[in-house]
C-alpha positions in Angstrom: 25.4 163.1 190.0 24.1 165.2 187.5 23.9 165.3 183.7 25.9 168.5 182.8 27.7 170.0 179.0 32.0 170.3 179.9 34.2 171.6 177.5 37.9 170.6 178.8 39.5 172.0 176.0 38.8 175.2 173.6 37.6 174.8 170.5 34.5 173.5 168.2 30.9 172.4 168.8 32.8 169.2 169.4 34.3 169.8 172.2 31.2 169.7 174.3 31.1 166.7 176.3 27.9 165.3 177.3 28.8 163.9 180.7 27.9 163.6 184.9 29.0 165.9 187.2 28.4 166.3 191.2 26.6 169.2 191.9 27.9 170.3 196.2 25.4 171.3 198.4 24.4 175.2 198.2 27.1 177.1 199.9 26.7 180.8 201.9 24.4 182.6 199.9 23.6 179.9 197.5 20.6 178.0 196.1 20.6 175.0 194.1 17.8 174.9 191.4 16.9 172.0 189.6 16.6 173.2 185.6 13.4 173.4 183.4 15.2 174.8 180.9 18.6 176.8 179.3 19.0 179.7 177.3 21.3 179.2 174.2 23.5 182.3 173.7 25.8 183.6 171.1 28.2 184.3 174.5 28.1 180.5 175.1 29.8 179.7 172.1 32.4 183.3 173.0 33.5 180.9 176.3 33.2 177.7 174.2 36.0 178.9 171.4 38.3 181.0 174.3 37.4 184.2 173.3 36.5 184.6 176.2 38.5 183.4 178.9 37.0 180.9 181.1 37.1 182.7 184.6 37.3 179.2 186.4 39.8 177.2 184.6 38.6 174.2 182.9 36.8 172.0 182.8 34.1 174.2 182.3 30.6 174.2 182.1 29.3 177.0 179.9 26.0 178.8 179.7 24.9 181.9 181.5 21.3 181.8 181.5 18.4 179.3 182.7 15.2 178.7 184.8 13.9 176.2 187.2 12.5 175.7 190.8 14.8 175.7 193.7 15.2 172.3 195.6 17.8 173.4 198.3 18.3 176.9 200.1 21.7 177.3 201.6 22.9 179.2 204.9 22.3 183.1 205.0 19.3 182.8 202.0 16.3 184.5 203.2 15.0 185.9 199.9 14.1 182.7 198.5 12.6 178.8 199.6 12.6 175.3 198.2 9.7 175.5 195.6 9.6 178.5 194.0 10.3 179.4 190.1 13.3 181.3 189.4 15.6 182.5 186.7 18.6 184.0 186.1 21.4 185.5 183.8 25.0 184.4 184.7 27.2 183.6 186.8 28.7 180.8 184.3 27.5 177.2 184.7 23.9 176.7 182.9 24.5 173.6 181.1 23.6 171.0 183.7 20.6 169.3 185.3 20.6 171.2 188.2 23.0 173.7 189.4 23.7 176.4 192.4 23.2 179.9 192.1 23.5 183.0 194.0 20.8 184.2 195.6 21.0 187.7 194.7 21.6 186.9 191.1 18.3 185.1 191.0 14.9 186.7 189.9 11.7 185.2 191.5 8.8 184.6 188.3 5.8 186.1 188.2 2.8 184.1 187.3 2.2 183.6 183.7 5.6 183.3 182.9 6.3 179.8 182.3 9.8 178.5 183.1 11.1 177.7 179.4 9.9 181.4 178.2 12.0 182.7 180.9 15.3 180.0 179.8 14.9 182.4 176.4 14.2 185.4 177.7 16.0 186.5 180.8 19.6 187.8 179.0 18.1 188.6 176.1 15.8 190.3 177.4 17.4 192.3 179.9 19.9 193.1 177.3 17.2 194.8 175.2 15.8 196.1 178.2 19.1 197.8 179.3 20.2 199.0 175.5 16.4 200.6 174.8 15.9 201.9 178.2 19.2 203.0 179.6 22.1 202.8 177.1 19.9 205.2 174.6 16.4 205.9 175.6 14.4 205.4 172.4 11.1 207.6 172.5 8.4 208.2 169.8 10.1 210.0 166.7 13.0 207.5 167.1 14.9 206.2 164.0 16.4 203.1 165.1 19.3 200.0 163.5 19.0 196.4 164.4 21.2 194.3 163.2 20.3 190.9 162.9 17.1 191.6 163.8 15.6 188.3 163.3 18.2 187.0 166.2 17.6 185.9 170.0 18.0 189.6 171.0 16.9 191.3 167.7 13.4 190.4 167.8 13.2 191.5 171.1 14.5 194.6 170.8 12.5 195.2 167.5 9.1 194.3 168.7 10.2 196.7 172.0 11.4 199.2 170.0 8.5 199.8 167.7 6.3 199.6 171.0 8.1 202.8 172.0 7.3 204.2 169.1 10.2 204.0 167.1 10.8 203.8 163.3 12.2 200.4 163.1 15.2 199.3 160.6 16.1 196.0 160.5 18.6 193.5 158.4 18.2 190.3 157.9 20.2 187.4 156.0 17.5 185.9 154.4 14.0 186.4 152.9 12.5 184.0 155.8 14.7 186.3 158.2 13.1 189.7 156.5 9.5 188.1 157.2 9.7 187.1 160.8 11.3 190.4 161.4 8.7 192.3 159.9 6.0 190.2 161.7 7.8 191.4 164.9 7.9 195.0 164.5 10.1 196.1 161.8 8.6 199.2 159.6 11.8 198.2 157.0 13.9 194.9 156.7 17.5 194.9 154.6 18.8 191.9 153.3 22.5 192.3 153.4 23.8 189.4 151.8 22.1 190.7 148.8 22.0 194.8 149.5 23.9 197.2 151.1 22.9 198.6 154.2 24.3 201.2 154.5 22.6 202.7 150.6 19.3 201.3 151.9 19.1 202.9 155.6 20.1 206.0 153.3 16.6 205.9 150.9 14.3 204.3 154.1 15.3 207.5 155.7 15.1 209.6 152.7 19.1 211.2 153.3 18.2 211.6 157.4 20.0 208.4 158.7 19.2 207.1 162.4 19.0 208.3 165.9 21.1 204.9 167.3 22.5 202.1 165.4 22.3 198.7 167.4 24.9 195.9 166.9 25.7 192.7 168.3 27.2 191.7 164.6 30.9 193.1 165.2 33.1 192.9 162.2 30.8 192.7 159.0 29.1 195.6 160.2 31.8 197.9 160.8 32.5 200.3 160.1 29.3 200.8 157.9 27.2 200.9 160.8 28.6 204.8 161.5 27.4 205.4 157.8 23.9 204.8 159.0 23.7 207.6 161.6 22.8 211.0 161.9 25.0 213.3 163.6 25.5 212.9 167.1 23.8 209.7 166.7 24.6 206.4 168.9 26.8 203.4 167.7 26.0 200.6 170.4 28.2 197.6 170.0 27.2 194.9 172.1 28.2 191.8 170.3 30.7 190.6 167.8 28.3 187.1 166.1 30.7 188.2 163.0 33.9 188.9 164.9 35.4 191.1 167.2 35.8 195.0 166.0 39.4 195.6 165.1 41.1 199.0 167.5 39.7 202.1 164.8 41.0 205.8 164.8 38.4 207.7 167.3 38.4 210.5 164.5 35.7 208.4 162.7 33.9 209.7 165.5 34.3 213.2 164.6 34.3 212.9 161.0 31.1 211.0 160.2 29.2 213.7 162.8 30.5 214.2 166.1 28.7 210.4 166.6 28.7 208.8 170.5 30.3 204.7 170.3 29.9 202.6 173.4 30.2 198.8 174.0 28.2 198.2 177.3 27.6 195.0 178.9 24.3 193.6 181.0 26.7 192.7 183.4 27.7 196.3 184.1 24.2 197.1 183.7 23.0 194.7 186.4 25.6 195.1 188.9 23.6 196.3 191.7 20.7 193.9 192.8 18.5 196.9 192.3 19.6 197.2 189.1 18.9 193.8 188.1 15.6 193.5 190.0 14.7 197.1 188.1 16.0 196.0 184.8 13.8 192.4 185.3 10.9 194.1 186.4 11.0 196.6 183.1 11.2 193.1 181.0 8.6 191.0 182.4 6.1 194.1 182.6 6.4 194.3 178.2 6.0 190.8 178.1 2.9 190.9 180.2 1.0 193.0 178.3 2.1 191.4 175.4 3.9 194.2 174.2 6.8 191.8 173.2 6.4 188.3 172.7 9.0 185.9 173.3 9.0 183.0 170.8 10.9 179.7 171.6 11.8 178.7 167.7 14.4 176.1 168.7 14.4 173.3 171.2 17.1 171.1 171.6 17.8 168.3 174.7 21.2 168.9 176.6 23.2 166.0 175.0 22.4 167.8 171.9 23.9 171.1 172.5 27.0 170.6 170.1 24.5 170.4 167.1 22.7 173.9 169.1 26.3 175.6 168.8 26.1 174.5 165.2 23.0 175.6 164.1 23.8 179.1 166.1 27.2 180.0 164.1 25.5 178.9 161.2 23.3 181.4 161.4 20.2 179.1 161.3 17.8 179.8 163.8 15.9 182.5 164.7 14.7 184.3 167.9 15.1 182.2 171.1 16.7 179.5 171.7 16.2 176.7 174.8 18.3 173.7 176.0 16.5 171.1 177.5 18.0 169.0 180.1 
């Protein structure tokens, strides 16, 4: 038995029950890996409240991202062997001790990558990786949009972002928000609880608007986020923190500038293990060189992860966030 987070209903923070579960013996293809540590995501709290339908049924155990060492390789595995460091993004199930995995979901780590900075990076990361890199290319000359820039995948992508050589917009909800932001690579920071975003990216870019607007904020920043970009430009929705965007006439499209909308997922992204092993090896070259620096801000233990799901909709932490079992 292991110590695992279920939900067995929908709803709250509360509804995460700190409790022991068996873990089976790695199946065809499988490894078990006992966790270092878990990656707190806005998409945990998507399966938590049924937003997201659990594909299993429930109970569930939530979480899609973690890193550990494996302690048992199953039939057909011959990729990976009991002792080394891994990490992975999805399939559902992070929130426990120790867990199986697919084998060709996993990503072996590369030395001086420690196992916690992986927990925070992996689907953040790859996210950032996949929206800079291959959803938009951003390139030198580059006027870019983050929203919530001072988030688990903003200050990655900000810090990225400028590293390609991009003009960097950020907004924030807070002063302390605007600071760490700017410490992480934004040029400009806009605090929209007390300005509006869409008049501010307007005089940052002197009347020229952006190149690609990225938002994982959803509702509140629709549809002001079309506002913000230049013609032809790229709205990239891949998050709703704020809610989910509401079906909009496609002639938006045409008449703020003939603009491109897309909402692409990692998943997608990473369907092919070349893909994901390409998409990894992107990520973990940037953090390297210390291009991009992955902070661990918050740290909470497992039986704790109700109060992580609060602090997360609450909009009170910043950068990455780990679970600790």
């Amino acid at each position: 038995m292991v110590a695992a987070i279920r939900i067995h209903q929908n709803g709250g923070p509360e509804m995460l029950k700190f409790e022991d579960v068996q873990v089976p013996a790695p199946g065809q293809g499988q490894v078990r890996i006992k966790q270092s540590a878990i990656g707190l995501n806005f998409i945990d709290v998507y399966f938590r409240s049924g937003t997201y339908p659990s594909p299993t049924g429930l109970p569930l155990i939530i979480g899609n991202e973690g890193a550990g060492v494996i302690v048992e390789v199953g039939p057909g595995v011959k990729e990976f062997k009991k002792g080394e460091r891994v990490a992975y993004y999805g399939p559902i199930g992070a929130y426990a001790a120790e867990r199986n995995v697919p084998a060709d979901r996993l990503i072996k780590l590369p030395k001086g990558i420690e196992e916690k900075t992986a927990a925070g990076m992996m689907l953040k990361g790859m996210t950032a990786e996949y929206l800079l890199r291959r959803t938009f290319k951003v390139a030198k000359g580059h006027t870019v949009l983050i929203h919530a820039a001072a988030g688990g995948v903003g200050l990655i992508l900000t810090q990225w972002a400028r590293h390609l050589g991009a003009s960097v917009i950020g907004t924030v909800g807070s002063s302390a928000k605007a600071e760490l932001a700017k410490k992480n690579g934004c040029h400009h920071t806009i605090d929209y609880s007390t300005e509006n975003f869409v008049a501010r990216v307007g005089e940052i870019t002197k009347g020229a608007k952006c190149d690609v607007v990225y938002d994982g904020v959803g509702k509140a920043t629709f549809p002001g986020s079309l506002d913000c970009l230049k013609p032809r430009g790229y709205f990239v929705s891949f998050g709703s923190s704020s809610g989910q965007l509401d079906a909009f006439n496609i002639g938006l499209l045409q008449q703020k500038g003939s603009l491109y909308a897309t909402r692409p997922t990692l998943q997608t992204y990473s369907a092919k293990r070349e893909d994901l092993l390409s998409i990894a090896k992107s990520l973990f070259a940037v953090v390297q060189k210390g291009a991009v620096k992955i902070a661990i801000n918050q740290t909470y233990a497992l039986r704790d992860a109700a109060q992580a799901h609060r602090d997360l909709e609450g909009r009170k932490t910043m950068g990455s966030s780990v679970i600790i079992p």
